[in-house]
C-alpha positions, -999 to +999 in steps of 0.1 A: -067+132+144-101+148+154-128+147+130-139+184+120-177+190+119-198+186+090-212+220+095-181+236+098-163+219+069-196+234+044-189+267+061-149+263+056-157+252+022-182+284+013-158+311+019-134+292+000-155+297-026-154+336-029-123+331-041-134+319-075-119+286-075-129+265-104-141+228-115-110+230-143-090+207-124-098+170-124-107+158-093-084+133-076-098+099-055-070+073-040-089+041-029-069+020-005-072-014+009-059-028+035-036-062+036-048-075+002-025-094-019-021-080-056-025-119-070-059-121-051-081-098-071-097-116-100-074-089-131-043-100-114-046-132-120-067-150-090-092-180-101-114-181-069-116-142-059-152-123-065-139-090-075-161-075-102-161-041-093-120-037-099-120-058-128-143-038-142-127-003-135-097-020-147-111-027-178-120+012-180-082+023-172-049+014-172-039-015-150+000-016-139+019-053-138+048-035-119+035-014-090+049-014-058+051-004-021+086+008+002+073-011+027+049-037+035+032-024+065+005+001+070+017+030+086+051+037+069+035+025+032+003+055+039+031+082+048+050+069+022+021+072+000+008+107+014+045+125+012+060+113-018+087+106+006+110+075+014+102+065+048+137+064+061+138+099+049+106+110+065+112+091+094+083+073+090+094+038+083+087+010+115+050+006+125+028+031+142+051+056+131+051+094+126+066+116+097+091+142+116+078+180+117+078+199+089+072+176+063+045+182+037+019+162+028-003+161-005-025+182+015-002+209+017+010+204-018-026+205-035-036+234-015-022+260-039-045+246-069-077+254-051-081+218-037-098+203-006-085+173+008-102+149+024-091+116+043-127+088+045-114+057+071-082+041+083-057+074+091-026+051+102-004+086+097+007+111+119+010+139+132-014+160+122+008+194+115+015+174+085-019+159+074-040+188+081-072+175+064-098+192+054-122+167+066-112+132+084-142+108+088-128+079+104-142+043+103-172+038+120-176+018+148-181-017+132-149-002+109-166+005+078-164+031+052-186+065+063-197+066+025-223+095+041-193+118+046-178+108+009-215+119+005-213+150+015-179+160+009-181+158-030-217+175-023-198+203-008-173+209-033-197+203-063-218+229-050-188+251-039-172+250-072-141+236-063-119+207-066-112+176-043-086+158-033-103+126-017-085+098+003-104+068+012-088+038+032-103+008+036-102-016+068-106-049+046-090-074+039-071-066+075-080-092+101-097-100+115-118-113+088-148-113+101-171-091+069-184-108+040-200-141+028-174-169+027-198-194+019-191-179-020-159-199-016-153-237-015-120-242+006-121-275-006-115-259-042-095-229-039-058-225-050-032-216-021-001-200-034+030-228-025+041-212+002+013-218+027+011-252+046-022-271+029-047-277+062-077-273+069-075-249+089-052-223+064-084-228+038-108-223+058-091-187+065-082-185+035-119-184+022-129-156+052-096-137+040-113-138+001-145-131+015-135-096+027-121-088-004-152-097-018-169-073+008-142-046-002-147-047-038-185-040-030-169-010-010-154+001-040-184-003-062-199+018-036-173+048-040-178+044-081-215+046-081-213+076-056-189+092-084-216+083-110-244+097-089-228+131-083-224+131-122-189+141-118-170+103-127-158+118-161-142+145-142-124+126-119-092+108-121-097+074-098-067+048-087-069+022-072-043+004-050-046-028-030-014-021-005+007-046+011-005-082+008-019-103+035-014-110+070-002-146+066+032-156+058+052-147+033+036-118+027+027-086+049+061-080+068+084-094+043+099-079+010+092-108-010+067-097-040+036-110-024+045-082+003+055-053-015+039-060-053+006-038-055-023-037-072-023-004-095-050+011-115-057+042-129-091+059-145-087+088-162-118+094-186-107+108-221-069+104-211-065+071-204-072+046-229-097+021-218-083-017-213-047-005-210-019-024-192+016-011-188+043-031-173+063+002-162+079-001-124+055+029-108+053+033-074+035+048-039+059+074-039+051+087-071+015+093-066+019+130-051+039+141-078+009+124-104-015+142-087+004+174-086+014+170-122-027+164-129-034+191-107-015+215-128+009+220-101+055+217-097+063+205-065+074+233-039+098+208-022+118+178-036+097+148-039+116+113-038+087+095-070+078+112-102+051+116-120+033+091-140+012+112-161+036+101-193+025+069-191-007+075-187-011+097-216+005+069-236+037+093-244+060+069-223+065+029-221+091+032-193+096+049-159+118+034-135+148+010-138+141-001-097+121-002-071+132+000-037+115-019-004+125-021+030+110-044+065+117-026+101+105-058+124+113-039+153+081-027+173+058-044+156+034-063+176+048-097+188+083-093+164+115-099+169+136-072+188+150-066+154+151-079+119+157-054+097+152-062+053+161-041+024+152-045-014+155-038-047+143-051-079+135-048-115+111-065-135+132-097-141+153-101-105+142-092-064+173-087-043+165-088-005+191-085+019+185-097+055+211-076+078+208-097+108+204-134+093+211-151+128+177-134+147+142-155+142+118-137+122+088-133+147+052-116+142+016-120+152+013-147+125+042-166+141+027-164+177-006-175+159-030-204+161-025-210+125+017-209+123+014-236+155-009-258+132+016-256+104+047-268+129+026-297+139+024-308+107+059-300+105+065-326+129+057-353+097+060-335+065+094-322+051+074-293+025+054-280+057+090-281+077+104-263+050+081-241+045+083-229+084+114-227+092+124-206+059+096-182+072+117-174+105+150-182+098+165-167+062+197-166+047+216-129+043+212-127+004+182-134-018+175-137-056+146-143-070+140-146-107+108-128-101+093-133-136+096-167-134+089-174-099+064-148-087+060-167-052+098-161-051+102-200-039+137-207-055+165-185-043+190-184-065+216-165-047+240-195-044+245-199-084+276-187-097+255-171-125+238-151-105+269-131-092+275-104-113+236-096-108+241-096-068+269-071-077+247-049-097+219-047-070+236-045-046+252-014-056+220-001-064+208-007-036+233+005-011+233+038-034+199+042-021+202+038+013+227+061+013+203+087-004+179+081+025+206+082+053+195+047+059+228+031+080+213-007+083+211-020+116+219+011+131+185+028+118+165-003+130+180-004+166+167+036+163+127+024+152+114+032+185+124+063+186+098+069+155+070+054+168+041+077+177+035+068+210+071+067+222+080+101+209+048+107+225+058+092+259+092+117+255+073+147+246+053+139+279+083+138+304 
C-alpha cells in the first residue's frame, strides 16, 4: 500500500471537517504485536518477562483469560482482525494472503460515524480496495514504529474535530530478534514452557525473544504517553492484543493454545472498571463489531464476531460457547506442501483435527539451526526425541484438557472418557466449516490460489 502524504492527509482531513463532525465518539486505538506468546507478558502469568507497560494498562482495564485468534499466522489473523470476517470466508486464510474484492474493512465500516482510520507499521493485508486507509505509515527502515506519524495523525484529528480510528502493528517480538537488551535476562534462570528442548542454545534465544518483548512494551508505553500528551487518553478506548505466539515450536503455525490464545486487554475510561478480568471466550473477529457498537454504529454487512461492549460494561459474564482456529501450512515459507489443522474449543477442552496425519509438519523453525540442535540431542535423550518428533509428525485427533494442561502436553484423545466430548466438538466444529465453505483438504490444496503474489502473477498474464 502507498503511504499518502502528510500534507495531503491534513488537507483531506480539513475539508472533512466542514462537515461538522464531532469529538462525541470515543476514539478507537488497536495495538498489535507481532509473534508474542500470551503466557510471556508478565499479567498472563510469565516470571522472567519485563512488561510494565501492559501490566499496568491492564491494571487500568479489563484483561480477558479467553481471547483468541482464527489463525496463528500474521496475514490471515490481521484480515481476520480488520474484516470481522472468518478467513475461509474472506479468502484470506494461508499466508501472504489477500481478502477477495468487495469485502469491507473497519475502514469502510467506521467511515459513516465521521471516523478517520489510520494503519501505523506492519500492513500484512491486502488489497488495498478493501483497506483504503486514511493514512498508512509503514515501519521504518530499521522496522520500528513511526510514533511521528501517530504524532501527527491524532494532531490532525484533534485539531480537525473528528474522531480516529488508529491501527498500530508492531514488528516485535517477530524474528529476528535482534531489538532490546537481553542482558535483563539470565538464561541460566528463566523458565521454558515443557515443550522446548532445554539447550543452551534454546535459552539463549529465548532471552533475545523476551528482550523484544521488553523493547515492545516500551513501544507501547510510547503509544500510551503519546495518548496522555494529546490529553485525549480519557477519550479513547485502547486494546491491546499480543497475536499469535512465537516463532518456535509449538506455537506460531499450530492450533495448540500457545498459538492461537491471545493476550486481550481493554481501556475504556469511565466504562470499564479498572482491574477487571473476565474469563468470557472473545475474539479477533469480534473486534469490528466492538468498535462499531462503541462507535455508535449497526453493521451494513453481516459480520462473523459480535460485539463485546456487554462485557465490558459489566452487563454480561458470558459471550461465546467456542472458539474456532484453523492452520493452512501450505505456502508458507519452507512448509510442507500441505498440512492443513482445524480447531475448536471451550474454556475446559481444545479439539484439533489434523486432516492429513501421514505428511511431516515442516516450517522455517524445522529447517532451523535451532530444531537441528534439538534432534542432536535427540540422538540421546527420549523427552528431546519426543518432543521433536510430536512437532512434525501428529496424530488425526487431539484433546487437550486445556485448563489443566495449558501447554496442551497430554493428549487425551485415546480415553474412552473423552468420546462423547470428541463427538460434541466435532460436530461443532464441522458445523463451522460448513458456515465458512471450508471443504478440508480440498480448500488447502486451493491456498495458493489466495496468496497475493500468485493472484498477482494471474492477473499479470
Amino acid at each position: 500500500m502507498k503511504q499518502k502524504s502528510t500534507l495531503t492527509t491534513i488537507a483531506a482531513f480539513s475539508i472533512l471537517s466542514l462537515f461538522g463532525q464531532t469529538r462525541e465518539k470515543p476514539n478507537l486505538i488497536l495495538f498489535l504485536a507481532d509473534d508474542c506468546t500470551y503466557f510471556d507478558i508478565g499479567c498472563y502469568g510469565s516470571k522472567d518477562s519485563r512488561t510494565p507497560n501492559i501490566d499496568k494498562f491492564a491494571a487500568e482495564g479489563m484483561r480477558f483469560t479467553n481471547g483468541f485468534q482464527a489463525a496463528p499466522m500474521c496475514s490471515p489473523t490481521r484480515h481476520n482482525l480488520l474484516t470481522g470476517l472468518w478467513p475461509v470466508r474472506t479468502g484470506a486464510y494461508p499466508n501472504h494472503t489477500m481478502a477477495k474484492e468487495g469485502t469491507l474493512s473497519i475502514v469502510q465500516h467506521l467511515k459513516p460515524a465521521g471516523y478517520q482510520v489510520a494503519l501505523i507499521g506492519k500492513s500484512h493485508v491486502k488489497p488495498e480496495s478493501v483497506f483504503p486507509w486514511d493514512l498508512h505509515a509503514p515501519l521504518t527502515k530499521s522496522n520500528d514504529l513511526n510514533f511521528a506519524a501517530v504524532d501527527s495523525f491524532i494532531q490532525v484529528c484533534k485539531s480537525s474535530n473528528q474522531p480516529f480510528c488508529l491501527v498500530v502493528a508492531t514488528n516485535q517480538p517477530h524474528t529476528p530478534w535482534n531489538k532490546g537488551n537481553s542482558d535483563l535476562f539470565n538464561p541460566d534462570e528463566i523458565e521454558l514452557p515443557p515443550y522446548y528442548v532445554d539447550t543452551k542454545e534454546t535459552r539463549r534465544l529465548f532471552c533475545k525473544y523476551l528482550a523484544e518483548i521488553n523493547y515492545m512494551d516500551n513501544e507501547f508505553g510510547t503509544l500510551l504517553k503519546t495518548l496522555d500528551n494529546h490529553r485525549i487518553a480519557d477519550k479513547s478506548v485502547v486494546v491491546y492484543l499480543s497475536e499469535q505466539g512465537n516463532s518456535l515450536p509449538f506455537a506460531k503455525w499450530t492450533c495448540y493454545d500457545a498459538g492461537v490464545h491471545s493476550a486481550y486487554i481493554v481501556r475504556w475510561p469511565e466504562v470499564v472498571k479498572s482491574g477487571t478480568e473476565s474469563d468470557a471466550i472473545v475474539e479477533y473477529v469480534d473486534i469490528v463489531p466492538t468498535f462499531l457498537d462503541i462507535a455508535g454504529l449497526e453493521p451494513t454487512t453481516q459480520l462473523d464476531g459480535r460485539s463485546i461492549v456487554p462485557i465490558l460494561k459489566g452487563n454480561a459474564a458470558e459471550h461465546k460457547q467456542y472458539t474456532f482456529s484453523l492452520q493452512t501450512t501450505r505456502g508458507i515459507y519452507s512448509g510442507s506442501d500441505y498440512y492443513g489443522i482445524r480447531s475448536v474449543a471451550d474454556k475446559k477442552y481444545r479439539y484439533i483435527v489434523n486432516l492429513t496425519p501421514e505428511a511431516t509438519f515442516q516450517n522455517t523453525e524445522s529447517a532451523g539451526r535451532l530444531f537441528k540442535i534439538w534432534q542432536e540431542k535427540a540422538k540421546t535423550d527420549p523427552n528431546a526425541r519426543w518432543l521433536t518428533n510430536r512437532y512434525q509428525h501428529r496424530p488425526g485427533v487431539e484433546l487437550y484438557d486445556v485448563e489443566k494442561d495449558k501447554y496442551c502436553m497430554k493428549n487425551l484423545a485415546e480415553s474412552p472418557e473423552s468420546k462423547p466430548i470428541i463427538e460434541r466438538m466435532d460436530k461443532v466444529l464441522r458445523e463451522w466449516m460448513d458456515y465458512c465453505d471450508d471443504h478440508g483438504q480440498r480448500t488447502e490444496m486451493e491456498a495458493k490460489e489466495h496468496q497475493h503474489w500468485n493472484t498477482q502473477s494471474k492477473a499479470g498474464k
